[in-house]
C-alpha positions in Angstrom: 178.4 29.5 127.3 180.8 27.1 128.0 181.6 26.4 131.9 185.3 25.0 132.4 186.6 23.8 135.6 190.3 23.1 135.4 192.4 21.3 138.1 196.4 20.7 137.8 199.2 20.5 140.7 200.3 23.7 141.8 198.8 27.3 140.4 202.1 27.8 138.2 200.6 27.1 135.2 196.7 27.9 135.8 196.0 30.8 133.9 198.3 29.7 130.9 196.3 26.6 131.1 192.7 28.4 131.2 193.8 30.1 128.2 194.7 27.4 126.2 191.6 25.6 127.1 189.6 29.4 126.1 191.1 29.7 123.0 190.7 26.7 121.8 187.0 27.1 122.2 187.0 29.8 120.7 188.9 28.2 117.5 186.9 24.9 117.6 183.4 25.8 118.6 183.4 29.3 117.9 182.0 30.2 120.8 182.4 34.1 121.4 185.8 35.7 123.1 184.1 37.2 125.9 182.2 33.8 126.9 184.5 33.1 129.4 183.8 31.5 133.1 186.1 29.2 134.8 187.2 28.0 137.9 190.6 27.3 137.7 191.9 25.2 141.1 195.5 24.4 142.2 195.8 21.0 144.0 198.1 19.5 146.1 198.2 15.8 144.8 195.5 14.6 142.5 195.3 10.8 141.4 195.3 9.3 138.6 196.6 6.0 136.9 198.1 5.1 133.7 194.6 4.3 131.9 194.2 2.8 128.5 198.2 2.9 128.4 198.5 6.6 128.9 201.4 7.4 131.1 200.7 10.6 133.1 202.7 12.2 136.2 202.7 15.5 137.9 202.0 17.1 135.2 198.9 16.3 135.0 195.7 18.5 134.3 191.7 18.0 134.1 189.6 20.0 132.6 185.9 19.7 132.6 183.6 21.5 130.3 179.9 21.9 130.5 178.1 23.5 127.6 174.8 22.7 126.0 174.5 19.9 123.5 174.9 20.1 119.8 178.3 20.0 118.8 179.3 17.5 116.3 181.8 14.6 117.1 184.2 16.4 114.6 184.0 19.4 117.1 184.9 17.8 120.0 187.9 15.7 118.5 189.0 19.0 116.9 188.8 21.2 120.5 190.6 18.0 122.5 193.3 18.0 120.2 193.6 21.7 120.3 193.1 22.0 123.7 196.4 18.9 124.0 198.5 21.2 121.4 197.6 24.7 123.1 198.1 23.5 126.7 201.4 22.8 125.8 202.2 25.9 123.6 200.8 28.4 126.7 202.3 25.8 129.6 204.4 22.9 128.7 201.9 20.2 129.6 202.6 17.5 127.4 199.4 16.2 125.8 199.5 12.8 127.4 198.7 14.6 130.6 195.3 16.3 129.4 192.5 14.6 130.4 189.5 16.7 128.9 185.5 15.3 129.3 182.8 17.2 128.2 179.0 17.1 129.9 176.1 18.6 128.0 172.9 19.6 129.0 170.2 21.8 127.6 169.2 25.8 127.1 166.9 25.9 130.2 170.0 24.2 132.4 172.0 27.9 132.2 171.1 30.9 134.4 173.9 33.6 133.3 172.3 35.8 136.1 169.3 37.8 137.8 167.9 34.3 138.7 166.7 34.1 135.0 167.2 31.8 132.3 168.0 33.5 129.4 168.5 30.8 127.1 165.1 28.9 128.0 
């Protein structure tokens, strides 16, 4: 169960964005179709630079997944480079301006609902 928190100028392109990010779950990790939550937030400026030689502009978009561990490297290359290639299919964000991190944690950090921990 994936959580994805996506921010990008504007609201335009929000729900094309959150599902390209879905979808390429869904390729990549195979998590289930219906596993979707997101919060998907339009911004008025966000800030960024032009690390490691990246040029971005105001196109840019973050996305930030949390999802518990145990995914292989191989996994996550394949669902950033997905995630790059779909974001542009569904939107037109050019994969230069996706910045995608990834923070695991572990079964008994989820409560899905009814203040229970169903994967604990």
């Amino acid at each position: 169960m994936p959580f994805v928190r996506i921010d990008a100028i504007g609201t335009g392109k929000l729900e094309s964005l959150g599902n390209a990010v879905h979808d390429a779950m869904v390729e990549t990790l195979g998590i289930p179709d219906d596993d979707r939550f997101q919060v998907l937030n339009g911004q008025n400026t966000l800030k960024y630079d032009d690390y490691l030689g990246i040029h971005r502009d105001e196109g840019v978009v973050f996305v930030a997944i949390t999802m518990r561990q145990g995914r292989t490297d191989e996994q996550k290359k394949a669902l950033y480079r997905r995630i790059a290639e779909l974001a542009e299919e569904y939107a037109g964000t050019e994969p230069r301006n996706v910045l995608v991190t990834i923070t695991e944690n572990n079964p008994v950090d989820w409560s899905i609902g009814n203040g229970e921990a169903q994967y604990a």
